[in-house]
Biopython code that builds the backbone (N, CA, C, O; Angstrom):
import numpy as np
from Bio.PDB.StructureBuilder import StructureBuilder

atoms = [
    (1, "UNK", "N", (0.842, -1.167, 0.000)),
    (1, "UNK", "CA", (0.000, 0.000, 0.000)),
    (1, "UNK", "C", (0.887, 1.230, 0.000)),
    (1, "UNK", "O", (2.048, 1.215, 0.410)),
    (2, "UNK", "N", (0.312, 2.220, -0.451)),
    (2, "UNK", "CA", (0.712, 3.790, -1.037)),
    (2, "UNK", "C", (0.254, 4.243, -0.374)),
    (2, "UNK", "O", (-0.953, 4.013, -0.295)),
    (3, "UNK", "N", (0.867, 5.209, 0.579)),
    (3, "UNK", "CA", (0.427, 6.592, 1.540)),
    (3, "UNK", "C", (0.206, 7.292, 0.547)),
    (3, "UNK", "O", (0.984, 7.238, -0.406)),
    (4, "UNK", "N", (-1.100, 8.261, 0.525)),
    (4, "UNK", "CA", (-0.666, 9.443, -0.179)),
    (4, "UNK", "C", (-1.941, 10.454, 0.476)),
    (4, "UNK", "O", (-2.699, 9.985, 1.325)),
    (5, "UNK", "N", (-2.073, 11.773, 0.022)),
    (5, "UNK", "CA", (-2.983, 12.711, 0.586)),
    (5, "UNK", "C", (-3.285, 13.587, -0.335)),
    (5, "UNK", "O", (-2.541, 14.165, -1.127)),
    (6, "UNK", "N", (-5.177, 13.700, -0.094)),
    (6, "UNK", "CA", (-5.576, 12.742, 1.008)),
    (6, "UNK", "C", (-5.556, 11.575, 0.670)),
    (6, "UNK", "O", (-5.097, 11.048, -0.344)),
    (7, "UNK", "N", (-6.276, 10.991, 1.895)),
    (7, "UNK", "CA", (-5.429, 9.475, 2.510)),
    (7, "UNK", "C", (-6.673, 8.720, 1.681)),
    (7, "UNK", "O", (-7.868, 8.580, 1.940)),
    (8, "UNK", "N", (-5.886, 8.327, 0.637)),
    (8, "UNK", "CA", (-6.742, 6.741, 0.041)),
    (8, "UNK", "C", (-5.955, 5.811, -0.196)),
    (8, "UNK", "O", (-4.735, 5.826, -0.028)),
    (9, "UNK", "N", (-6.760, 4.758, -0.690)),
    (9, "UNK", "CA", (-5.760, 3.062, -0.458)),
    (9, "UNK", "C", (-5.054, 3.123, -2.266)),
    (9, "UNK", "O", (-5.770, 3.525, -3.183)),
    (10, "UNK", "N", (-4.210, 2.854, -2.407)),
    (10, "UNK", "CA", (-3.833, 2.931, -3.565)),
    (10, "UNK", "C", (-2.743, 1.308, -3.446)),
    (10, "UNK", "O", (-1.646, 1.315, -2.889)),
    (11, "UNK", "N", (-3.338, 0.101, -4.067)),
    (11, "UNK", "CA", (-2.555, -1.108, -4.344)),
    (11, "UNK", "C", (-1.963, -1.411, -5.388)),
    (11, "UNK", "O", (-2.663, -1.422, -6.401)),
    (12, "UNK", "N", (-0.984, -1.644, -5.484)),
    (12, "UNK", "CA", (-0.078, -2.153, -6.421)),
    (12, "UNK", "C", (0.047, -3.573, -6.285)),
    (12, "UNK", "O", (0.300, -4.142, -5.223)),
    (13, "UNK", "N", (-0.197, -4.303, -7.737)),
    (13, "UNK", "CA", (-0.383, -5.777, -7.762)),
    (13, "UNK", "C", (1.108, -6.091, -8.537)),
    (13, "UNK", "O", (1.758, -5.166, -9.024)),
    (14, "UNK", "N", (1.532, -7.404, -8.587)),
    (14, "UNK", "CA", (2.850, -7.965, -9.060)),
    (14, "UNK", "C", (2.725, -9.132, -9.436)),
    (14, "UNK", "O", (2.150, -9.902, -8.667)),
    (15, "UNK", "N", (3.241, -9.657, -10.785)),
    (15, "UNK", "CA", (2.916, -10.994, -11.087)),
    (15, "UNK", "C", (4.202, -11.800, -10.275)),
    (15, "UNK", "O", (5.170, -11.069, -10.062)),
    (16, "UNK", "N", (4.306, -12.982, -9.877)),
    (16, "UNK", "CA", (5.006, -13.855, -9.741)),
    (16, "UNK", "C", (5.719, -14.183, -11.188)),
    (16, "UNK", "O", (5.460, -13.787, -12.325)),
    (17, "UNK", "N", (6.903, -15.230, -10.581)),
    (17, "UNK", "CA", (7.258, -15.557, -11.265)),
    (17, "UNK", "C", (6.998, -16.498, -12.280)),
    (17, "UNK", "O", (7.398, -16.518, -13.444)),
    (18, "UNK", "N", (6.137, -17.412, -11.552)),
    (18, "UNK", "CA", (5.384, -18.497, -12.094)),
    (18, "UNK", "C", (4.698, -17.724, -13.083)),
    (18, "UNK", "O", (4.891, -17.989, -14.269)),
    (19, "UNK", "N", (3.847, -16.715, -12.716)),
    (19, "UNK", "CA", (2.753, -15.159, -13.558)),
    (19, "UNK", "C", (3.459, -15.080, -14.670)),
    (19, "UNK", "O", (3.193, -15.192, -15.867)),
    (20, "UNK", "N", (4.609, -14.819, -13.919)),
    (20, "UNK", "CA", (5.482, -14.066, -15.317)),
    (20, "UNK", "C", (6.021, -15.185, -16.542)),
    (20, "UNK", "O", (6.461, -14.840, -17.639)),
    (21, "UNK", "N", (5.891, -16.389, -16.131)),
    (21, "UNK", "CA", (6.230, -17.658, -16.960)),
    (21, "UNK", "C", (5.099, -17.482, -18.022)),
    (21, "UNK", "O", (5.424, -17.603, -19.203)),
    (22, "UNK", "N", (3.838, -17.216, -17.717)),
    (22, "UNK", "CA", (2.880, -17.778, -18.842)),
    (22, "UNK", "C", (2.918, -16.234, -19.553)),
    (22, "UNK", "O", (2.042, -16.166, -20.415)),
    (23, "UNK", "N", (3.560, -15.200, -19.447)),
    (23, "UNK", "CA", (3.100, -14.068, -20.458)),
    (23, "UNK", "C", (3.067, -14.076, -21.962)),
    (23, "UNK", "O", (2.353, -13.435, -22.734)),
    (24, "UNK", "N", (4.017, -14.963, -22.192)),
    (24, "UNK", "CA", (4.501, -14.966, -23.836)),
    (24, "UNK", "C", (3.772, -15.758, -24.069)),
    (24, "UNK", "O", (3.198, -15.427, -25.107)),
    (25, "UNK", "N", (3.295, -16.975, -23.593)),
    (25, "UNK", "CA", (2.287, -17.700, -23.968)),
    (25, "UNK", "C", (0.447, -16.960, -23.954)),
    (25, "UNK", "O", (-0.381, -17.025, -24.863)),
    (26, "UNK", "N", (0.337, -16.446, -22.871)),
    (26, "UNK", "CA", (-1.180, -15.399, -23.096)),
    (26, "UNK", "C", (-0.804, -14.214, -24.287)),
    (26, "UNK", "O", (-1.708, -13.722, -24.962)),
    (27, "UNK", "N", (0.092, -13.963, -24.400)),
    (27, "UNK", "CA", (0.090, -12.221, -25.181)),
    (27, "UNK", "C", (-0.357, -13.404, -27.183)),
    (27, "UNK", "O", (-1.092, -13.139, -28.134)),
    (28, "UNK", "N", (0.619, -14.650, -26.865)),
    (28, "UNK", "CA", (0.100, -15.228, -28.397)),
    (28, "UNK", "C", (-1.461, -15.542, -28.118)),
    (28, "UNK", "O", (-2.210, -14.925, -28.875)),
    (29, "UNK", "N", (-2.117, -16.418, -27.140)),
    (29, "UNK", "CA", (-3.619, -16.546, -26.847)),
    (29, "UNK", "C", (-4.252, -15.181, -27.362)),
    (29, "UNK", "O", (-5.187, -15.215, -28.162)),
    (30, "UNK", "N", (-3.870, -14.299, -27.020)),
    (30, "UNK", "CA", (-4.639, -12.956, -27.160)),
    (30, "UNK", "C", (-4.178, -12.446, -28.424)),
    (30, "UNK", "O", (-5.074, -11.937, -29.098)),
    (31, "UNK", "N", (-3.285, -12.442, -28.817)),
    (31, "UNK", "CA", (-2.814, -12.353, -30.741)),
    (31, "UNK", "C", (-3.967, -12.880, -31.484)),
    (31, "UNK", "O", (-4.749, -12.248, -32.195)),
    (32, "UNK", "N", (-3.952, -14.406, -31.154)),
    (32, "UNK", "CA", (-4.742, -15.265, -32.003)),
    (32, "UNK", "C", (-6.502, -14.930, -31.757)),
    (32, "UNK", "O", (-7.294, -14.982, -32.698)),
    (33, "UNK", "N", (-6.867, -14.628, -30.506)),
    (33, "UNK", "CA", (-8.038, -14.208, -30.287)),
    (33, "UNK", "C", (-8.559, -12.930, -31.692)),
    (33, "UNK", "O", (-9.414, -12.802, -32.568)),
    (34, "UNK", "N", (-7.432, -12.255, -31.153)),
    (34, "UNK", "CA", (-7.701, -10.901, -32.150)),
    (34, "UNK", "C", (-7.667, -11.020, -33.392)),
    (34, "UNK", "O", (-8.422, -10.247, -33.982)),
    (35, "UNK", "N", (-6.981, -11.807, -34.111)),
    (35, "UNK", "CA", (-7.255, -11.767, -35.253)),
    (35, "UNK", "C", (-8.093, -12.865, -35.664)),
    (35, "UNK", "O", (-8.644, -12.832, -36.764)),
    (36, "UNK", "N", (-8.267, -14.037, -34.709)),
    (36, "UNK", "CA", (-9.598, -14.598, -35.594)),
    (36, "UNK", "C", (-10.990, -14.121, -34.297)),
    (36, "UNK", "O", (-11.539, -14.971, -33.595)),
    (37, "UNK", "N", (-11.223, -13.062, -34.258)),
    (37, "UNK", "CA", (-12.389, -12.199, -33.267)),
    (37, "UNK", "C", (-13.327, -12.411, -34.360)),
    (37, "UNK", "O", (-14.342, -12.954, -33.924)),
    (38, "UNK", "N", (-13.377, -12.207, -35.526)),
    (38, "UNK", "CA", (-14.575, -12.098, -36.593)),
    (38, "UNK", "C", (-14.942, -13.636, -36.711)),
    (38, "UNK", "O", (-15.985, -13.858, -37.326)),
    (39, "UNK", "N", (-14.552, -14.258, -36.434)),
    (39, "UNK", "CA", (-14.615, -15.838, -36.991)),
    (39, "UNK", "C", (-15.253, -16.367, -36.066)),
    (39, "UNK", "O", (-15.900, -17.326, -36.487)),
    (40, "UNK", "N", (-15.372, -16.191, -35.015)),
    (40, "UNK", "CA", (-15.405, -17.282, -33.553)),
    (40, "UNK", "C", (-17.145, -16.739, -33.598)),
    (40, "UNK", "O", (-17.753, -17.731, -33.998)),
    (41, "UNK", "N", (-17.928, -15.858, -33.411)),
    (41, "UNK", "CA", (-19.188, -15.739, -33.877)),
    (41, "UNK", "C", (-19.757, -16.863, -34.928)),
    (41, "UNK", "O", (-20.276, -17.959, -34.717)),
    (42, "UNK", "N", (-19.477, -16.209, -36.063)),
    (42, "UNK", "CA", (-19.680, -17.239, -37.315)),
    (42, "UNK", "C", (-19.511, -18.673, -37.280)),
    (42, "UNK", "O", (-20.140, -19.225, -38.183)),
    (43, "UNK", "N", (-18.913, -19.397, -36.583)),
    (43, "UNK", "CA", (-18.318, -20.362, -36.347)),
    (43, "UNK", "C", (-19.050, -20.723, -35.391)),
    (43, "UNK", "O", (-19.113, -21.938, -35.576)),
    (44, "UNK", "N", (-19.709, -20.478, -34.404)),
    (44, "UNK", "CA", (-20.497, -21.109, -33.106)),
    (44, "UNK", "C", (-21.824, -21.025, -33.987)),
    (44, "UNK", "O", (-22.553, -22.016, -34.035)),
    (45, "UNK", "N", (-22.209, -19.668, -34.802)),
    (45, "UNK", "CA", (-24.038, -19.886, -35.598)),
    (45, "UNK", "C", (-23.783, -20.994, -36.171)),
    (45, "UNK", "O", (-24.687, -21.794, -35.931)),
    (46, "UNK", "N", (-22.669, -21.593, -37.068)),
    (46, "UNK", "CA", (-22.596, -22.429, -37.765)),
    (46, "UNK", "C", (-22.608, -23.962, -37.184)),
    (46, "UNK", "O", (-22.701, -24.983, -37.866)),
    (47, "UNK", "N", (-22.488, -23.873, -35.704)),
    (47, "UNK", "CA", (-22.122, -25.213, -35.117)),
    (47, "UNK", "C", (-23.758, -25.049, -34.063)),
    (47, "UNK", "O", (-24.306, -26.033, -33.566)),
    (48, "UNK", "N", (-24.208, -23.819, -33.937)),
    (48, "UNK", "CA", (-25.736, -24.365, -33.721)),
    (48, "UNK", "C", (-26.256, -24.844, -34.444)),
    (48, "UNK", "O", (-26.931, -25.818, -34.111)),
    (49, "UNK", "N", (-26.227, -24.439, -35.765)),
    (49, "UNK", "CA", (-27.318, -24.370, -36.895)),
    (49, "UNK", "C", (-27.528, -25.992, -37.214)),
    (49, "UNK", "O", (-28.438, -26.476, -37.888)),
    (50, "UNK", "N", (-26.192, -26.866, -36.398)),
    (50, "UNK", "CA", (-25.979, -28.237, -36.593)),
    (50, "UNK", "C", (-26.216, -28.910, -35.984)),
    (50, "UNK", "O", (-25.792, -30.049, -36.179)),
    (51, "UNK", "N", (-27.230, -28.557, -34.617)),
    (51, "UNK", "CA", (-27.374, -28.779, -33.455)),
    (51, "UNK", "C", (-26.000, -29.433, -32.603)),
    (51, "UNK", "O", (-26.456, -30.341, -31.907)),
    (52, "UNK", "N", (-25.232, -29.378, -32.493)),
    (52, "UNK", "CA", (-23.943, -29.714, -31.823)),
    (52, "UNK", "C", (-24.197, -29.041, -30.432)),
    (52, "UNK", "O", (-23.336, -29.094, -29.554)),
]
sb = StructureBuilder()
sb.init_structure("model")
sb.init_model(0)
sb.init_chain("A")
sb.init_seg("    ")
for serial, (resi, resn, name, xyz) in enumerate(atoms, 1):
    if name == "N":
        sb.init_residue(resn, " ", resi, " ")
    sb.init_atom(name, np.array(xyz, "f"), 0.0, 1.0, " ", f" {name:<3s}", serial, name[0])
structure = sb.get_structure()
């Protein structure tokens, strides 16, 4: 916690190391999200439409 004034709580969070192990692996998860974002819609109407 951060003193500051006036007096509010101000927290600062920190990944671990373990945290810090999976980043390069989430930042590609989230690459790939983004560029197939248009697809993943289309792709679930298409897998109702099949009753699946």
């Amino acid at each position: 916690m951060t003193p500051t004034v006036p007096v509010t709580v101000t927290v600062t969070y920190e990944l671990t190391d373990l945290g810090r192990s999976l980043y390069d692996v989430m930042r590609l998860i989230k690459g790939w999200a983004e560029t197939h974002m248009d697809e993943v819609p289309a792709n679930r109407e298409e897998c109702d439409a099949r009753g699946a």
